[in-house]
C-alpha positions in Angstrom: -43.9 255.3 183.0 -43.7 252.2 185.9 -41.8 249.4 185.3 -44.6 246.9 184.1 -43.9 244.4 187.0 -47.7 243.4 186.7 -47.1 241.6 183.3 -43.7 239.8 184.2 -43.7 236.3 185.5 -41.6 237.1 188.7 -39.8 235.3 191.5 -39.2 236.1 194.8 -36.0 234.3 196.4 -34.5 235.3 199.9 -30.3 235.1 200.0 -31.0 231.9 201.8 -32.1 230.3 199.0 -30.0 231.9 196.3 -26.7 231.5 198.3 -24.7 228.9 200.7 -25.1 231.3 203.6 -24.3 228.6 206.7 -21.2 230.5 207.9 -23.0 233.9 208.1 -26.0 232.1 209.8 -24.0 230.4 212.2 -21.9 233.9 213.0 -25.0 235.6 213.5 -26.5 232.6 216.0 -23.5 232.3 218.3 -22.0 236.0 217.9 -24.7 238.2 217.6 -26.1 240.6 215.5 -23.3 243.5 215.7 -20.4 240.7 215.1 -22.4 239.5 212.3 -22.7 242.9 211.0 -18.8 242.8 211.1 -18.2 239.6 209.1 -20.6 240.3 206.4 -18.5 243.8 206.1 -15.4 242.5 206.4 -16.4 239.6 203.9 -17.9 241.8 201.4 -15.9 240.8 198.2 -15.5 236.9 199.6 -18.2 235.6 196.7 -21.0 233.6 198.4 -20.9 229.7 197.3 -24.5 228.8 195.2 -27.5 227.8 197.3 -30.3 224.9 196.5 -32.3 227.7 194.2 -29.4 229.1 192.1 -29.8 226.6 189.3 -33.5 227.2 189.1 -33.1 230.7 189.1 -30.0 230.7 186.7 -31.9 228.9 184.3 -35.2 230.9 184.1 -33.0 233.8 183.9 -31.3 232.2 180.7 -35.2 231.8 179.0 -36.0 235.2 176.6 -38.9 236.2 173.9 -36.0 237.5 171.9 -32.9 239.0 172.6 -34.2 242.2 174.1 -37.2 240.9 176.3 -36.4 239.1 179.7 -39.5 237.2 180.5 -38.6 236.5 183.9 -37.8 238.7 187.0 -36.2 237.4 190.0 -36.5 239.6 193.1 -34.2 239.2 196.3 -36.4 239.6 199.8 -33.5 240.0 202.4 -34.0 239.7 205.9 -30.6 242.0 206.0 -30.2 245.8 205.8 -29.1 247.6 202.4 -25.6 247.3 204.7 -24.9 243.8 205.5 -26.6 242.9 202.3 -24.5 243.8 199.8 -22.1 241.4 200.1 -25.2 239.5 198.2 -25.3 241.7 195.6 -21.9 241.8 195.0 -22.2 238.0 194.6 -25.1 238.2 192.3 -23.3 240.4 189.9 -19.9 237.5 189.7 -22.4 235.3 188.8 -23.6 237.6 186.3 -27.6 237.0 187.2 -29.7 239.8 186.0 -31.2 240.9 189.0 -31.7 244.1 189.8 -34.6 244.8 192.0 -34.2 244.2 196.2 -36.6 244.1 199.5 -34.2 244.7 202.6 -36.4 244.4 205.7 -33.9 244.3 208.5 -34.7 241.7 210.6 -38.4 241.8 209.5 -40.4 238.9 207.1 -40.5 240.0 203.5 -43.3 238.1 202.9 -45.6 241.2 203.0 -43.6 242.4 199.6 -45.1 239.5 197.6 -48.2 241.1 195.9 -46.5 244.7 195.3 -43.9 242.9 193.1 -46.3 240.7 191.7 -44.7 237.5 192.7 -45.6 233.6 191.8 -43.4 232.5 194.5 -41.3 233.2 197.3 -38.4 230.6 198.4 -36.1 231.1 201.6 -33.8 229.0 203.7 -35.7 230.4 207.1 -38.9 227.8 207.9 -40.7 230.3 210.2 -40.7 232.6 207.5 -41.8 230.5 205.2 -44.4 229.1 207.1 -45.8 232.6 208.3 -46.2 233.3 204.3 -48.0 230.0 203.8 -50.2 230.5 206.7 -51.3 234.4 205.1 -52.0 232.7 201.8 -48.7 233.0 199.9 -47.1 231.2 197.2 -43.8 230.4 199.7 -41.4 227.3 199.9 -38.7 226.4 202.5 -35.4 225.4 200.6 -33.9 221.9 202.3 -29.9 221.4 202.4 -28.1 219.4 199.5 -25.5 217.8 198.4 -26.4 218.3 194.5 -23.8 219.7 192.0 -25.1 221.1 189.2 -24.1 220.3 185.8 -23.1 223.8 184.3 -23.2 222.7 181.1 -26.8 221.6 181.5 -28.8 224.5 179.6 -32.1 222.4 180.2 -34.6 222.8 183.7 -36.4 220.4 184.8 -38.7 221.1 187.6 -40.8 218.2 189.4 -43.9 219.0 191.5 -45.9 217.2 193.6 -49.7 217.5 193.1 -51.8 217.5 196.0 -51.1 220.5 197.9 -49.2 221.8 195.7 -50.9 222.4 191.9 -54.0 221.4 193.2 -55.4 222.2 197.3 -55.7 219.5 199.4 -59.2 218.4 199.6 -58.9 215.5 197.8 -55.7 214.9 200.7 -58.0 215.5 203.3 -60.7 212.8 202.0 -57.4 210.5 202.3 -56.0 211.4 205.7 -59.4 211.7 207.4 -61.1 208.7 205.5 -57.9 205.8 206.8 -58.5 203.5 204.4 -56.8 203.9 200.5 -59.9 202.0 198.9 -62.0 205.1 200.3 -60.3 207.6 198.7 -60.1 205.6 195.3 -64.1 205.1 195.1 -63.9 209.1 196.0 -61.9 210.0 193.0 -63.2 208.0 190.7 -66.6 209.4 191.4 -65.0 212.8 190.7 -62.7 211.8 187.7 -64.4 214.4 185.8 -64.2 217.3 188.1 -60.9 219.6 187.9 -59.6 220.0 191.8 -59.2 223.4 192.8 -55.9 225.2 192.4 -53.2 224.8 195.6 -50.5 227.3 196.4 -47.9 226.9 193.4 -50.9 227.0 191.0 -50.2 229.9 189.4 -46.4 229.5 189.4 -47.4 226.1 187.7 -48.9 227.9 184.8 -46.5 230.2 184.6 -44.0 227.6 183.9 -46.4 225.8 181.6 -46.5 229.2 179.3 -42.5 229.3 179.1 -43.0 225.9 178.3 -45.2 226.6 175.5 -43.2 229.4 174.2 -40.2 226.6 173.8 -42.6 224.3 172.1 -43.4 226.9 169.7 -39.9 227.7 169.0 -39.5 223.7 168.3 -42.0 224.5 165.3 -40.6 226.9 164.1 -36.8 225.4 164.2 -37.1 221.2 164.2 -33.4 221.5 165.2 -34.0 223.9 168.6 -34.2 221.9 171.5 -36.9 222.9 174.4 -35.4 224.2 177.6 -37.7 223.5 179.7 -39.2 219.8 180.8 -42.0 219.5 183.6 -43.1 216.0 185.5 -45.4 215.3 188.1 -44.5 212.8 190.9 -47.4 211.7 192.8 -48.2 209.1 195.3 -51.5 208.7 193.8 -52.3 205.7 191.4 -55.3 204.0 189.4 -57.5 204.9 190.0 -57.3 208.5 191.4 -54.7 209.3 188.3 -57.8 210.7 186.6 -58.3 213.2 188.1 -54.9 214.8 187.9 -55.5 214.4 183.7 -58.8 216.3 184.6 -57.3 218.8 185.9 -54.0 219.8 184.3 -56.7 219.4 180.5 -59.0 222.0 181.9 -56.3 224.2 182.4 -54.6 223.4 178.7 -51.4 222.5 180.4 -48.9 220.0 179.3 -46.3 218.1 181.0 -43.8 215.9 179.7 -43.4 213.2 182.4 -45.6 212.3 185.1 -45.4 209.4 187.7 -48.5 208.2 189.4 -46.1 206.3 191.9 -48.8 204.5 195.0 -46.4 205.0 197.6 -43.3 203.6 195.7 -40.2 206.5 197.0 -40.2 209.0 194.6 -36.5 209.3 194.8 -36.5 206.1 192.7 -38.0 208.3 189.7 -36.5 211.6 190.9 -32.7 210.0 190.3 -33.6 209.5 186.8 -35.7 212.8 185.6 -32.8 214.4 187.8 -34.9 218.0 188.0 -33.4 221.1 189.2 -35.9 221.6 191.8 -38.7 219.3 193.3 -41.8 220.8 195.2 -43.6 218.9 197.9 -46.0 218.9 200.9 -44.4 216.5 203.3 -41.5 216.2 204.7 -41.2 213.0 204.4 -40.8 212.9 200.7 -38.4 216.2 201.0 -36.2 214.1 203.4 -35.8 211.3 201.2 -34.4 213.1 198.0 -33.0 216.2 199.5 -29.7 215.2 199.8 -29.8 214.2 195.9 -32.2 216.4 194.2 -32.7 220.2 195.2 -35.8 220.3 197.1 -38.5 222.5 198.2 -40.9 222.0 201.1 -44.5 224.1 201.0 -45.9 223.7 204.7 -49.6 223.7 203.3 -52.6 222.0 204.0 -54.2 219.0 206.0 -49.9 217.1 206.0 -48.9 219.9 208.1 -51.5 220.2 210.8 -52.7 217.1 211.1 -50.4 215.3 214.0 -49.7 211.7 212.6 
């Protein structure tokens, strides 16, 4: 019988996001492909450093329905060959991550693997790959660099996303950047408080974290003393009163999150550095810049931010 990859919550991560891989990149850009071939070879047992998604992936990895069921899969897309790209699995199995299951394209984007493995998301270090994904209609983020040490006695995640163009499209954005003036797009949203927005490109990653969430609450119910795993804010630029419609939509899709902050433009590094999340999603790179350095961070080239010259 097939592996029932359909009814897994799964989580597609190129090495570039899993793993520090700046030496290897920059052997393969001044050297060439057959001298990188070389290094990774002759490197094969040196264990890779962790990249800006390892403490993500670590933790959903830790979350189980019991002791026998792993409710998350994690999937490496590798722009390498089986060859050169074993020194990843080699450094996947010291850290002791259960993942088992590997694209290896060869110089190709992996992208195109995303719906056979039934994946929520795809993160990777390259932008043009990422971008390429986005621009097809995937779930895809670009990892930025960081200078975040993770806290290995931390068992908690804490994720923070962006809203706009991220759980929800960007038409309400596009009102905003198109309409130049803020008191616009507040008499806009108010007049659509009570219409949900549509869903935007981590959507259904979104929910799927919302149902691990759930399944921690429950376990909280059952056990006063358990503590939840998992904790889930919002950091948006919007305000009152366009904050509505965010409530709006997150109730019609029975999803909870712990912490959100309806910021109006304040940096959302001053929140970030407190909620301190293992991963933060955005849509412009502008807010990425500002907390990458602090906070792992994840940059999804979609919508009106990313075309639209400004």
């Amino acid at each position: 019988m097939p592996y029932p990859i359909e009814n897994k919550f799964v989580i597609a991560v190129a090495s570039s996001a899993l793993f520090d891989l700046e030496e290897s990149d920059r052997v393969f850009r001044e050297r060439g492909e057959d001298e990188y071939r070389k290094f990774q070879r002759e490197n094969e047992n040196h264990i890779l450093a962790t990249g800006v998604a390892f403490p993500l992936i670590k933790r959903l990895l830790r979350i189980h329905a019991s002791d026998e069921e792993q409710l998350v899969e994690v999937v490496l897309l590798s722009r390498n060959d089986p060859d050169t790209g074993l020194r990843v699995f080699k450094s996947i199995e010291h850290y002791k991550l259960p993942i088992s299951r590997a694209v290896f394209v060869a110089g190709s984007n992996p992208f195109l693997y995303l719906d056979a493995f039934n994946a929520s998301l795809f993160l990777s270090g390259n932008p043009e790959d990422v971008k390429e994904a986005v621009e097809h209609g995937y779930p895809a983020g670009c990892i930025y660099p960081t200078d975040y040490v993770d806290d290995d006695e931390d068992e908690e995640l804490r994720i923070a996303f962006d809203f706009d163009g991220i759980i929800a499209d960007d038409s309400a954005e596009t009102i905003f950047q198109r309409g130049g003036a803020l008191h616009s797009f507040h008499d806009h949203e108010r007049s659509k408080a009570g219409e949900p927005l549509p869903g935007g490109p981590l959507f259904r990653f979104f929910g799927e974290i919302a149902k691990l969430q759930k399944r921690e609450s429950e376990k909280k119910l059952l056990n006063p003393a358990y503590k939840p795993k998992i904790r889930v804010a919002i950091a948006t630029a919007r305000n009152a009163p366009a904050h509505e419609r965010v409530i709006t939509t997150l109730r019609e899709q029975d999803i909870r999150v712990d912490e959100a902050f309806f910021l109006g433009g304040i940096d959302k590094g001053r929140v970030l550095g407190i909620f301190k999340p293992h991963i933060f999603f955005d849509d412009q790179v502008g807010h990425i810049e500002g907390v990458a350095r602090s906070v792992p961070s994840v940059h999804v080239p979609f919508g009106i931010t990313n075309t639209t010259k400004r």
